[in-house]
Every structure is written in structure tokens, then in C-alpha cells.
C-alpha positions as CSV (number, residue, x, y, z in Angstrom):
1,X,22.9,-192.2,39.7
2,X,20.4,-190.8,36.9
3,X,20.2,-186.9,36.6
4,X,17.3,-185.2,37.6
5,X,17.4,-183.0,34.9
6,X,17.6,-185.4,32.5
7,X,15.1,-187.7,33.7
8,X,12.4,-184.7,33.9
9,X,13.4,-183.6,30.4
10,X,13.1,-187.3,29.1
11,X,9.7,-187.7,30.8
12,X,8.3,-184.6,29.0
13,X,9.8,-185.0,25.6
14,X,8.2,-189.0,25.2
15,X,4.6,-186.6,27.2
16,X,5.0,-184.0,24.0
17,X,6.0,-186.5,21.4
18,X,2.7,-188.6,22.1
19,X,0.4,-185.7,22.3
20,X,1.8,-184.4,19.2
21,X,1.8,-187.6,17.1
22,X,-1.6,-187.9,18.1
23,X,-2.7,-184.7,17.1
24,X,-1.1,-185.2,14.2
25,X,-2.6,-188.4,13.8
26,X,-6.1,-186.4,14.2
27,X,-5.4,-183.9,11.7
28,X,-3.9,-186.5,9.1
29,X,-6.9,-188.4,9.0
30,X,-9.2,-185.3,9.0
31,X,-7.2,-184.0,6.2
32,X,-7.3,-187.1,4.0
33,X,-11.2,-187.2,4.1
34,X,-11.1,-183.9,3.6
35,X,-9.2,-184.7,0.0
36,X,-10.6,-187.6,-0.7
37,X,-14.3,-185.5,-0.7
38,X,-12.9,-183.3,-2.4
39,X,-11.8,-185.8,-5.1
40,X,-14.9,-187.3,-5.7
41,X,-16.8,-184.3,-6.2
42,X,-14.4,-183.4,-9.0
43,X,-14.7,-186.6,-10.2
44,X,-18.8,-186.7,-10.1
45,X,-18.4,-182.9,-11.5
46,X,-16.3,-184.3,-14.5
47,X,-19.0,-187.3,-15.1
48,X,-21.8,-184.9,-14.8
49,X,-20.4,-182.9,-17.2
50,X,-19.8,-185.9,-19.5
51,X,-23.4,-186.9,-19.6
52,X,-24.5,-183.8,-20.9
53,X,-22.2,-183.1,-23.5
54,X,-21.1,-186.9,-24.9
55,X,-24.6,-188.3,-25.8
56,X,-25.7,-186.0,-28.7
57,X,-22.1,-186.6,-30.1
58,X,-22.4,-190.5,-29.9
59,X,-25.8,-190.2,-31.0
60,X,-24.4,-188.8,-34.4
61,X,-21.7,-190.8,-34.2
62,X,-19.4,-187.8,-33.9
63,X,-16.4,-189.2,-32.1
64,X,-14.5,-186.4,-33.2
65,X,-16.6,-184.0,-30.9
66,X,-16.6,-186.6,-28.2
67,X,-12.8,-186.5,-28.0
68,X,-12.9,-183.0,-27.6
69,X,-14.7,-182.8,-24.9
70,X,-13.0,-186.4,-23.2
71,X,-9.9,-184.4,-24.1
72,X,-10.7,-181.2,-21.9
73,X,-11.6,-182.9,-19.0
74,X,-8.4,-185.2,-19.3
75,X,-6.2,-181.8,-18.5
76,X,-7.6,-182.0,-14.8
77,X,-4.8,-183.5,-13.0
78,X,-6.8,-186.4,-10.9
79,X,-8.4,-187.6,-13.9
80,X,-6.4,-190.4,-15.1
81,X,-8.3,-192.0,-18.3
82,X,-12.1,-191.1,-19.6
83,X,-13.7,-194.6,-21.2
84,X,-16.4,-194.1,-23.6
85,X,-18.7,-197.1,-24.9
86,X,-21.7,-198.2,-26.3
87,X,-24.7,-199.7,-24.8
88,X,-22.7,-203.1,-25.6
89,X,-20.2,-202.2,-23.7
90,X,-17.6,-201.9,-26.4
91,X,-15.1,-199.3,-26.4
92,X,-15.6,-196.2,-28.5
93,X,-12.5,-193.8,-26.9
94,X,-10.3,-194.6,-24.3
95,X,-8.2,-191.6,-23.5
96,X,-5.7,-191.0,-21.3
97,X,-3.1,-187.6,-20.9
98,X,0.1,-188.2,-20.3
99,X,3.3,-187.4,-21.6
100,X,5.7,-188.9,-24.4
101,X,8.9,-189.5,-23.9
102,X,9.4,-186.4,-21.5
103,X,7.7,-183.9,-23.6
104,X,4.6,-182.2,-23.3
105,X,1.5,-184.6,-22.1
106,X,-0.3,-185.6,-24.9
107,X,-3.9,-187.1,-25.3
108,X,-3.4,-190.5,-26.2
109,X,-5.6,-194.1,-26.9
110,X,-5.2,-195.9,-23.9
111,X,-3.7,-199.3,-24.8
112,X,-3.2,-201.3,-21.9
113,X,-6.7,-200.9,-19.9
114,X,-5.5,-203.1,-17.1
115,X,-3.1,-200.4,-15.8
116,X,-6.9,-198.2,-14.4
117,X,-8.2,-200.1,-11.7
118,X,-12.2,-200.6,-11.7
119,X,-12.6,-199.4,-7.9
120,X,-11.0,-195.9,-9.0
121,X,-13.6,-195.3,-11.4
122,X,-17.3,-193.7,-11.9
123,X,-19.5,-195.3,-14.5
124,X,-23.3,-193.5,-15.5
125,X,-25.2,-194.3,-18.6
126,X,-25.4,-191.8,-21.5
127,X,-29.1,-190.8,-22.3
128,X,-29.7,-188.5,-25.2
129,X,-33.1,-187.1,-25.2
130,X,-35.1,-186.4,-29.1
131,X,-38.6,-185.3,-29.3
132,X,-39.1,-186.2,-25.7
133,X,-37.7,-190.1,-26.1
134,X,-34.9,-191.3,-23.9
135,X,-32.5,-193.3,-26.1
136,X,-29.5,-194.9,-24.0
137,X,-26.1,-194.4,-26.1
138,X,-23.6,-196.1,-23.7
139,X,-21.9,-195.4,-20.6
140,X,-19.1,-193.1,-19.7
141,X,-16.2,-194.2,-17.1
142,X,-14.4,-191.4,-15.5
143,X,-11.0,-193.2,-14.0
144,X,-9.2,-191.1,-11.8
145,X,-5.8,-190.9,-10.0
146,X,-5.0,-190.8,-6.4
147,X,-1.1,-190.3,-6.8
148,X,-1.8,-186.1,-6.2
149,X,-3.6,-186.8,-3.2
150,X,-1.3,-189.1,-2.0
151,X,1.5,-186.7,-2.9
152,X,-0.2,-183.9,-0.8
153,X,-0.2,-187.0,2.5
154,X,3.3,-187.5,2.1
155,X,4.4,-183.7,2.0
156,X,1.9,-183.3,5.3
157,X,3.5,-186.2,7.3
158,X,6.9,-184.8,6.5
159,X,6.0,-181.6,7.2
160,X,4.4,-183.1,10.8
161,X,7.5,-185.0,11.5
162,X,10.0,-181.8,11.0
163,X,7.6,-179.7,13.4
164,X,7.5,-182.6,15.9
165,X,11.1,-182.1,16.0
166,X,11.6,-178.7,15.9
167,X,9.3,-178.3,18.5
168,X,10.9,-180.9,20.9
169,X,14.5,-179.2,20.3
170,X,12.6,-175.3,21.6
171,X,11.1,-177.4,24.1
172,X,14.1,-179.0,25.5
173,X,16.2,-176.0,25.3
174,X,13.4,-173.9,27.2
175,X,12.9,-177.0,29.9
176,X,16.6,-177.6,30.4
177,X,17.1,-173.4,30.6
178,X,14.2,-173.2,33.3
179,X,15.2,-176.0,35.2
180,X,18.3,-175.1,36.0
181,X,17.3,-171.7,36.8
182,X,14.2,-172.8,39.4
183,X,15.0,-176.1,40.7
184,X,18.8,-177.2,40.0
185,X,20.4,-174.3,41.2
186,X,19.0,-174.3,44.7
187,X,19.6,-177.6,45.0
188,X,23.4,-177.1,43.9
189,X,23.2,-174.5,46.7
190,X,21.4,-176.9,49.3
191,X,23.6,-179.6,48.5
192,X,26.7,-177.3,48.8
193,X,25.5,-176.7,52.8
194,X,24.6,-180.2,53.9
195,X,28.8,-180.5,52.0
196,X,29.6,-177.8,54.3
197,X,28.3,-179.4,57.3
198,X,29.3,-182.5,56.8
199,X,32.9,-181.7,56.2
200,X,32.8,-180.3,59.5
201,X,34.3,-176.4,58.0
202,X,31.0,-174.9,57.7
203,X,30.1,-172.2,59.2
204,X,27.3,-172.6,61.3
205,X,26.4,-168.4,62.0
206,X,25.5,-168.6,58.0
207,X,21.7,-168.8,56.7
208,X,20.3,-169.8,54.0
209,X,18.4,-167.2,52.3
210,X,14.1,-167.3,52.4
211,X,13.5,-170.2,49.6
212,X,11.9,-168.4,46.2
213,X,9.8,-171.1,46.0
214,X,7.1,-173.3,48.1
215,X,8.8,-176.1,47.2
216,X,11.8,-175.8,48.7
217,X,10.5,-173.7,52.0
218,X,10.5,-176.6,54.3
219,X,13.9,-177.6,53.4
220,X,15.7,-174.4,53.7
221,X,13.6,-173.9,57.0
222,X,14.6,-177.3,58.2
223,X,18.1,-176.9,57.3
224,X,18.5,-173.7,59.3
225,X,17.0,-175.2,62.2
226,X,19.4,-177.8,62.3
227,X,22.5,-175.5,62.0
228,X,20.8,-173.2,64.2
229,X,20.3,-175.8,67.0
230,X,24.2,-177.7,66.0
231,X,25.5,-174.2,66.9
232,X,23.7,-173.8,69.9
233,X,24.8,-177.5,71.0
234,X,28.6,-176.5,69.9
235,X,28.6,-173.0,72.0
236,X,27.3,-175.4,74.8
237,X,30.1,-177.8,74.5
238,X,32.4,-175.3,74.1
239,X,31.7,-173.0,77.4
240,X,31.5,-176.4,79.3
241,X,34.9,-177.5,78.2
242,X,36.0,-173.9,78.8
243,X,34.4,-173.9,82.6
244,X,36.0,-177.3,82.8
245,X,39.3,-176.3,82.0
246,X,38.5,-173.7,84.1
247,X,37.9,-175.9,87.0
248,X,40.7,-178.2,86.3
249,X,43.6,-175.2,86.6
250,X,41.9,-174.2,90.1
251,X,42.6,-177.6,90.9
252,X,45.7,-177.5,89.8
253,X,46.6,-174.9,91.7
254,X,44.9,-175.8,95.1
255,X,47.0,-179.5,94.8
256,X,50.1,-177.6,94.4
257,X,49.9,-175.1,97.0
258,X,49.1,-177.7,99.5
């Protein structure tokens, strides 16, 4: 036989769990959009800023300004790699921060230019203005890194999952507490009657007290009813049986004086 407690406190834990991952759900996709936005207007920020202070500098061939401005922007920590060319398309400075051998992160030429992915880029064209003349110098492609962002996902989903169970522990503590209180107890009590009655050693002159609760009215009603009327029907049985016995000795005693 399955317990009703535990069936009830089953019942809402999987109820709460569901809500809760979905609400979770909710927020965790509002929160990465929310990043991700943000992400890409630091990323158009840094470009923005890249077009205004690269193309005098490759316009004069300057590279060593140009790096120090690549190099700035390169301490923000979702931009992976800063690509500078000309209006070829060959690379003047491909810089990258990151660190050496577990020291301190260090500007360095990027090498290997197949480890920052194309889709997790921003590409405009450098324009540097003289007398009034546009004069294209190159592009400028801002690569940046998603592993902060994802970081900050993982920490919120962990964070979810220990409040998801945290809050079904207080729950089940408080359910299990108020349970017993309001609806197992006078049950334990009901059921400890109908034991009563059904052993045949109750006894019947007792009532149960008024029911707290609307719930269990008509039961406790009910039940006193029946013991009221079962006592009735035993007084009944027992006065006949007495007026009986009653009768029979009168009998008894009319035979024998005859």
C-alpha cells in the first residue's frame, strides 16, 4: 500500500521541479541574449574605435602606432585577436593577448590564424580622409571570444541547479511538516476509532471531537452517527436480553411451583 504522504509529497516535488526548470529555462535564455547584446556592442564599440584611430597610422605607414592602439583594445577580455590589412587583403598585424608560459599575458603576433573562427569576427574598411578625399587603407577584423560569456552560462546553470535543490529540500521539509500536522494526524486518529470498533473494545459513549477542518466534517459526523446509533442498537439488545432473562426466571419459577 503506497503512503499518502509520500505520494502527495512526490506529486508536488516533480509539480515544483518542472515549474522551476522552466523558469529557469526562461531566465537562461533571457540572460544569454542579454550577454550576447551586450558582447557585440563591445565588439562594434572596439571596431568603431579602430576605424578612427588605425587609418591615419596605416596611411603613414606607422605600424608602430597601430600596434599601440590594436594593443589597448586587446586588454578587453572578449577580444580574442585584432587583424589589420591592406586593401589587398594582406596582413599588416595580427595580434592577439595571451599569456606565456603562465606569466603575465603578453601582446603577441598571432601565428596560427586558423585557431579565430570567421563567424566570431567583425570586419569594416579603414577610410582615411585628406583634403576632403576618401582613401581606403584596408580593413580591420575584430575577433572576439565567447569562452567569458559562456563561463558566466555555466556558473548561472549551476547556480539554478543548487537553488532547484535547496528549494525542493525547504519544500519537502515544510510539506511533510504540514501534512502531518493537518491531514495525517486526524486520520491516525480516525483510523484509530474505526480499530476501536472493529475490535469490538471500543467504547461507544466516546465522540470524536468537531473536525478542524471541512474536509474531514462529514467523516467525523458520519462516524459518530454510526457509534451513536450501534450504541443505541446495543442498549436495545441488551434490555431485551435482560427482560428476557427476566421472563425466563418467572418461568422458571411458575413450572416449579406447580
Amino acid at each position: 500500500m503506497k503512503r499518502l504522504k509520500i505520494v502527495f509529497l512526490v506529486q508536488v516535488i516533480i509539480a515544483l521541479t518542472v515549474v522551476l526548470l522552466v523558469s529557469s529555462f526562461i531566465n537562461y535564455g533571457s540572460v544569454k541574449k542579454n550577454l550576447l547584446s551586450e558582447l557585440q556592442s563591445s565588439v562594434e564599440n572596439t571596431t568603431q574605435r579602430m576605424m578612427i584611430s588605425l587609418p591615419k597610422a596605416v596611411w603613414d605607414f606607422d605600424l608602430d602606432s597601430a600596434k599601440v592602439s590594436i594593443s589597448a583594445e586587446l586588454k578587453l577580455p572578449e577580444i580574442a585577436a585584432i587583424r589589420l590589412a591592406d586593401t589587398e587583403g594582406t596582413s599588416l598585424l595580427f595580434l592577439t593577448y595571451q599569456a606565456v608560459d603562465g606569466d603575465k599575458k603578453q601582446v603577441l603576433e598571432v601565428t596560427d590564424e586558423s585557431q579565430f573562427l570567421v563567424e566570431n569576427s567583425l570586419t569594416e574598411n579603414l577610410v582615411f580622409v585628406e583634403y576632403g578625399e576618401e582613401n581606403s587603407v584596408g580593413k580591420v577584423t575584430v575577433f572576439y571570444d565567447t569562452s567569458p560569456l559562456d563561463a558566466k552560462l555555466q556558473d548561472m546553470v549551476k547556480t539554478s541547479a543548487i537553488e532547484l535543490i535547496v528549494l525542493d529540500l525547504i519544500i519537502s521539509i515544510v510539506i511533510i511538516s504540514v501534512l502531518s500536522i493537518t491531514v495525517i494526524r486526524p486520520i491516525a486518529q480516525l483510523t484509530e476509532v474505526i480499530k476501536d470498533l472493529a475490535s469490538g473494545d471500543g467504547d461507544l459513549t466516546n465522540k470524536l471531537a468537531p473536525a478542524k477542518y471541512l474536509e474531514f466534517a462529514d467523516i467525523t459526523e458520519g462516524i459518530n452517527h454510526f457509534t451513536e446509533s450501534l450504541r443505541v442498537m446495543v442498549k436495545d439488545v441488551n434490555e431485551s436480553s435482560e427482560a428476557l432473562g427476566d421472563k425466563a426466571q418467572a418461568n422458571g419459577r411458575t413450572a416449579q411451583s406447580n
